[in-house]
Steps between C-alpha positions, in 0.01 A plus 500: 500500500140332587475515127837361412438196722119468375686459103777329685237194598288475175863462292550188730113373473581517082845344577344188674238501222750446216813337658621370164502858389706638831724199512612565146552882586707506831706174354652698206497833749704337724722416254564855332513643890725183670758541184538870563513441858801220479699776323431769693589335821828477303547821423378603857787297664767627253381892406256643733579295872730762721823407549607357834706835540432777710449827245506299207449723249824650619719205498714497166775255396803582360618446208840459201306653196712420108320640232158456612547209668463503824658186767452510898778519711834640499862475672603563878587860390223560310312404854684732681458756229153494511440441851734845531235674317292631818309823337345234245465160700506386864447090636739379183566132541750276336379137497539139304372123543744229563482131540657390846560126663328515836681229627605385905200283502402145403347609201692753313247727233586787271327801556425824345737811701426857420783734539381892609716741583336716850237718383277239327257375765423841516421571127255199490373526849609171604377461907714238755357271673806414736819661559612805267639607180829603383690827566699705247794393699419138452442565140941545429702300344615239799290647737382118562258209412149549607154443340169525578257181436174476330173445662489178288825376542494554906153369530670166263833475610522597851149449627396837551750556828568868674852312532623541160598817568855478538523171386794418234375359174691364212482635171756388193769380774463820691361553856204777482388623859091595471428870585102455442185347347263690221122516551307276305341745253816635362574432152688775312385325132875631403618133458403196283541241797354676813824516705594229845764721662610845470832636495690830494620572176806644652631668151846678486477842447868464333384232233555572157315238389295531187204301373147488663591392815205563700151678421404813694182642573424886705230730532471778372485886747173614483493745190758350298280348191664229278552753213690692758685194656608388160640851403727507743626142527666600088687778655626252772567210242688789276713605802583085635573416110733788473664382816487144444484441123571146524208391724207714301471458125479834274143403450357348845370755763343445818073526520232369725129343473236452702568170679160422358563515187813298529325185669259481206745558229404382171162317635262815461469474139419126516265577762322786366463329107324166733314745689339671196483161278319355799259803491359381134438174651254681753373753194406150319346366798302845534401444150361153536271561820392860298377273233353230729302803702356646127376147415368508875332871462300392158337199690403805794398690200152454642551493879703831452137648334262402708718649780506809335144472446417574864713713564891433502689724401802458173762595814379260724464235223869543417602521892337144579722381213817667566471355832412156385824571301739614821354167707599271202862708447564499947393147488766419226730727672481285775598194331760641285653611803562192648559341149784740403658498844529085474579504128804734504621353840468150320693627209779660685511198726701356185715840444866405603646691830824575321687714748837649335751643712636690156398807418305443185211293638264485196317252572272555798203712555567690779302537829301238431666257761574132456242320204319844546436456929483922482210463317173518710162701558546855649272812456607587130441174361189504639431884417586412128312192442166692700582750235557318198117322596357810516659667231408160301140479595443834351691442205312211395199617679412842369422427131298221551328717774430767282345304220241315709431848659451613128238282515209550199207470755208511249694290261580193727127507687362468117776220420406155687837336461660824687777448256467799276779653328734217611623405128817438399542858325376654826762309735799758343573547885542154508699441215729807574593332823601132343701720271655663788572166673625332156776810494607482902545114445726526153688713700601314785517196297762706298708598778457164643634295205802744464634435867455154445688503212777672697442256763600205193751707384654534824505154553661416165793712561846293519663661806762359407551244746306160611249551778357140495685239795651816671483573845555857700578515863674802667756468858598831644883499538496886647748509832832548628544109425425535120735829439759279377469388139695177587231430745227517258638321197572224757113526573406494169745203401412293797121553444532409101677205596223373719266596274653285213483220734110461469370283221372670184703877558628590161663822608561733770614863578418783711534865409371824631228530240177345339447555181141711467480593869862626658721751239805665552727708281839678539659731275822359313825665293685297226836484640729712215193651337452888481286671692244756465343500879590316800342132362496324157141403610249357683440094487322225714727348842441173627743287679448127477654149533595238268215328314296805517471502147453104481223556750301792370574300133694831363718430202871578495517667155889557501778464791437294795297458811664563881588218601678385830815703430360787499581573910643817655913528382401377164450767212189682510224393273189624392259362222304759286131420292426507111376838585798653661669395248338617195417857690892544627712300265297538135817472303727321749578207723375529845736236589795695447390724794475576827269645714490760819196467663329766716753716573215807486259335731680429791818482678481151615473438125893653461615197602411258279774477257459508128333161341560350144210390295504130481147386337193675357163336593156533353298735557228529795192668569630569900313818551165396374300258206405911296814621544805366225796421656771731643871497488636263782756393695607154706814489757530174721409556839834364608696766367298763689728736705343526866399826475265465244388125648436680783330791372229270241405180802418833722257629247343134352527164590646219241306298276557145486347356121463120458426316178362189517371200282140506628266733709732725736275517809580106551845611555462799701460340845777315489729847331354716812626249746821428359565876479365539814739186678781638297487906608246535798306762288182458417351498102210705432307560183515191319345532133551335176585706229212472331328625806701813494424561105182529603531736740674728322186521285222499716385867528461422115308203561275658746404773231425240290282301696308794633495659108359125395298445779298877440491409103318157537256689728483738273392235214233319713306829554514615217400137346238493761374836375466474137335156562251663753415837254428238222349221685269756615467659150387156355257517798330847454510390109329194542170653327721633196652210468192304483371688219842536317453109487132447417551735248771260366854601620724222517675400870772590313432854447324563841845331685745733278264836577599451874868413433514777267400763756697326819796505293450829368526616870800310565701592244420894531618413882838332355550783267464718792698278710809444271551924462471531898721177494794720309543726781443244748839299385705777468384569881628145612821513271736494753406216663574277186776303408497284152213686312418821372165716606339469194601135463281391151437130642339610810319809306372232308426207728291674746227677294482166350437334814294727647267500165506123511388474866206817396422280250441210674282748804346608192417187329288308775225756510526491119412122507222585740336713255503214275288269637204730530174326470326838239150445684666503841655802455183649336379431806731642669401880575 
């Protein structure tokens, strides 16, 4: 250790000796090690954090799996089916996020409710603060209104009193009496919004309800593997299906995941192809600093000698420089650390906190909290980046240590300049490593220029309808007030009528809906068509207002719009897309027909009566800007039988869209408060359209950032290292060079020698690069949208540009050589 610290202290005396030389070192360390640190601390947060749930690792989610695919959640009796299976599972939980009007107060707000049927606190080891939780009793249909608040929401609302408890509170019309308060720490990370109020879910064991109604999470008996679970939740499925055939396809059975591995979803991938591309960037770095510390071990060509000369032995010679090596890598561990924290906080600062209360939420990354809040120092961040700096000093440490060690002692003593054997043709180490860098950097650049293709392609895409002069805002209608669908289309008339009353409002309509962010679909029959299963198919649902299509700028290809006859006792109607159309009706008329929609989902569904096609409408990209666009359906909201209305403003709130002539966020004070004046409920989540587009693209846009972000990096270093290996060629050839010239080369020739051999390096490295490339694109293939792997252009493009910019690191030192004075450089040994 004494000798350690001895080493430790003459690497800093050299430091302070050539600070140009360390600067340059623990800048572009800091830069390989702070990258890799800003996307670990990702993946920490997502992948490798515990859950907030007792046993974790036993903790699975349920799930409907159709051929392969596999979608959380499930029906009331698919709860109670599961929840019935004690040998295999014990804590199962039933729960779902609402949207609820806390109102009674001067300032009405709409808050996020979570729904949990009894054994849930338990499952996720929730802790009260105040009061208590539910019973199975309370849990019953009509068993009563209670909830339990938030530590937030008691703290903020009702100033942190003991005297809540018991106290009535009003939520969507309805008087709630408080049962308790939840500790401050508990956060389930089950829902998008992090929930105000919790309620008992309450569900009816005697619903026949279909649909994924709720999701449900248990844990699994201790010896009861996933393999095993899974086993023998197909025999169950096989015996409810044979049962029940109407409510379980012939090719959906029942399975479960870790509830892991549903949070993260379809992030890993993305994750783990960053985490590895962001490893070359650090491999680069490595590479640069390796060459920097072999120019810096020729010029100690001499010291290294004469300290062998008395005495020092090759170990200890290559100890003092592999620790000269670990203080430069700790010190640019240390200030990567900081600089990869900030940098991916400052980028996620800008990533939209999109939470969905649908099921298909594709848009966040999860766990990492609002504009990535989650995402802080803890012991594995700072494990891995301690690691990755010592791991990285002797990576670019060790050969540069072992070639001054190799020192020719009796060679350098004889040789005054203490620069022998430091040619061009002996610096192969050298040039092996610019190759090396050349190839990492082609390949990020690659897989850089292909997501930001997709990223252009993506934003090219016609959706189909206009997102410029739109504006979103949502209104929670959920409660016994709203059940009626009289009561609502009143709402919604009333509130377009105001809003048409504001200067420079084009159009106006609510629905249940936005396009890119909210989907729903329902099954449908052709009214008079055979049938080969229960359902003709499968198609998109909305229900909307009148200028909904003038709003959202969707043409009316055939038929007509609703318009304001379209009320309960008038015919049912229903508008069908291009798609629809062409799928279902290839050789007919659409218009001829009517339509029974989703009569196989649920039984509130049986009521609404069969609607004729009036109009088909273009075509819109609803689910998302990669995806073409699906069959769909339109019925006016008006003509909505209460069940139903009842059923869909319990599950989302309504979306109010506004076209306008100018910039939408003018208008939207004045829309909140004439909603607000007009229903008492409050307006949350007001976007424009064009806000929302964006959105539903970000994860995308992240990649790309991050992907072009790594590949400029990448470029610098490696132009910083091809112009350092021949800058300091020219330098160690000085002496040639002077006698190439006084022997009567031309500038000419002496300037193309150099290019000719830094070029030769760089385009081994591209040749290298573009074959490593091939398997690289295939890797990230999923993730486009608009171009192929092996697009030609960018296959093309980049080599050039990364020759160009070689060329021009090349091309300075080749200039240098030029102007040579022949007797200086004569001199010049």
């Amino acid at each position: 250790m004494r000798g350690f610290l001895a080493e430790l202290k003459q690497s800093l005396r050299m430091f302070r000796q050539s600070p140009g030389f360390t600067i340059a070192v623990v800048a572009t360390l800091s830069i390989g090690i702070g990258a890799n640190t800003a996307i670990f601390s990702i993946v920490n947060t997502v992948l490798l954090k515990p859950l907030k749930v007792p046993d974790a690792d036993h903790v699975v989610e349920f799930m409907l799996t159709t051929r392969g695919n596999s979608f959380p959640g499930g029906a009331p009796q698919h709860y109670f089916l599961w929840r019935d299976q004690a040998r295999l599972f014990q804590e199962v939980s039933a729960y779902r996020l609402e949207l609820m009007n806390l109102t009674g107060g001067s300032d009405p707000e709409q808050i996020p409710a979570a729904r949990i049927t009894v054994n849930f606190f338990n499952l996720f080891g929730a802790q009260l603060l105040k009061g208590r939780s539910f019973t199975a009793e309370e849990d019953r249909p009509g068993a009563g209104r209670l909830l339990i608040l938030s530590y937030g929401l008691w703290k903020r609302r009702f100033g942190g009193e003991d005297s809540v408890i018991g106290r009535s509170v009003s939520l969507n019309g309805s008087s709630y009496v408080v049962i308790g308060v939840l500790g401050p720490s508990f956060n389930s990370e089950q829902f998008d919004q992090q929930p105000q109020v919790w309620l008992p879910f309450q569900i009816d064991s005697n619903s026949t309800e279909g649909g994924c109604y709720c999701r449900v999470a248990g844990r699994l008996r201790g010896g009861i593997s996933l393999t095993t679970a899974n086993l023998q939740l197909q025999v169950v499925a096989d015996q409810y299906r044979r049962s029940f055939p109407k409510l379980l396809g012939p090719k959906t059975t029942f399975t479960v995941k870790s509830l892991r591995d549903v949070m993260v979803g379809d992030v890993r991938p993305s994750l783990e192809v960053l985490f590895g591309a962001v490893g070359f960037v650090l491999l680069i770095a490595c590479t640069n600093v390796a060459n920097l510390l072999l120019v810096r071990a020729t010029s100690r060509r001499r010291e290294m000698a004469v300290r062998m000369a008395v005495g020092a032995a090759r170990g200890r010679i290559m100890r003092q420089l592999l620790t000269e090596s670990l203080a430069l890598s700790l010190a640019g561990g240390a200030l990567g650390l900081g600089l990869g924290l900030g940098g991916i906080r400052s980028l996620l600062a800008f990533y939209p906190s999109n939470p969905l209360l649908a099921p298909l939420n594709v848009v966040n990354i999860p766990r990492i909290g609002e504009q990535g809040s989650a995402i802080a120092l803890d012991w594995r961040v700072l494990a891995f980046t301690v690691s990755a700096s010592v791991v990285t000093g002797i990576m670019f440490g060790f050969i540069p240590a072992l070639s001054a060690s190799r020192t020719d002692l009796n060679g350098v003593l004889k040789d005054s300049s203490g620069r022998s054997g430091t040619g061009f043709h002996q610096g192969k180490t050298r040039s092996l490593l610019v190759m090396t860098e050349v190839a990492l950097a082609l390949i990020l650049l690659i897989g850089a220029a292909l997501l930001i293709r997709t990223s252009l392609a993506l934003r090219a895409v016609n959706p189909g309808f206009a997102t410029q002069n739109i504006l979103i805002m949502q209104m929670s209608l959920a409660g016994t007030h709203f059940e009626k669908t009289t009561e609502v289309d009143r709402v919604v008339r009333d509130g377009v009528e105001q809003i048409h009353s504001l200067p420079g409002v084009v159009a106006a309509a609510s629905s249940c809906c936005v396009p890119l962010e909210t989907v729903w679909g329902l099954t449908f029959v052709v009214a008079g068509r055979p049938l080969n299963g229960p359902f003709h198919g499968y198609a998109g649902w909305t229900f909307i207002s009148p200028e909904y299509f003038e709003a959202f700028g969707i043409p009316v290809l055939r038929g007509r719009a609703f318009n304001a006859g379209d009320v309960a006792g008038a015919p049912g109607v229903v508008i069908i897309n291009q798609a629809m159309a062409r799928q279902f009706w290839p050789h007919g008329d659409p218009l001829n027909d009517r339509l029974i929609i989703g009569r196989a989902i649920r039984p509130e569904y049986n009521q609404d009566p069969p609607r004729q096609i009036i109009g088909i409408v273009g075509d819109i990209r609803d689910t998302g800007l990669k995806l073409n666009p699906r069959p769909a359906m339109y019925v006016p909201i008006a003509q909505l039988p209460d069940s139903i209305n009842a059923l869909n403003l319990r599950l989302l709130p309504v979306a109010w869209i506004v076209r306008s002539t100018g910039d939408p966020h003018a208008l939207a004070p004045q829309i909140k408060e004439r909603l607000r004046q007009g229903t008492g409920l409050p307006v949350t989540r007001v976007r424009s359209m064009e806000e929302v587009a964006s959105e539903s693209i970000a994860r995308t846009q992240l990649n790309m950032v991050l992907m072009t972000v790594f590949g400029a990096v990448a470029l610098l270093l490696a132009a910083l290292g091809t112009y350092a290996l021949m800058a300091y060629s020219v330098q160690q050839r000085t002496h040639e060079m002077g006698i190439r010239m006084a022997l009567g080369a031309k500038a000419s020739d002496v300037r193309n020698i150099i290019v000719f051999q830094g070029m030769r390096l760089t385009v081994i490295g591209v040749v290298i690069g573009l074959t490593a490339a091939f398997g690289f694109s295939r890797l990230i293939q999923s993730f486009l949208f608009g171009v192929k792997a092996l697009d030609p252009a960018v296959f093309a493009a980049i080599p050039l540009l990364l020759s160009a910019v070689a060329l021009s690191a090349v091309w300075l030192p080749a200039r240098r050589a030029t102007r040579v004075d022949p007797a200086d450089a004569l001199r010049y040994e």
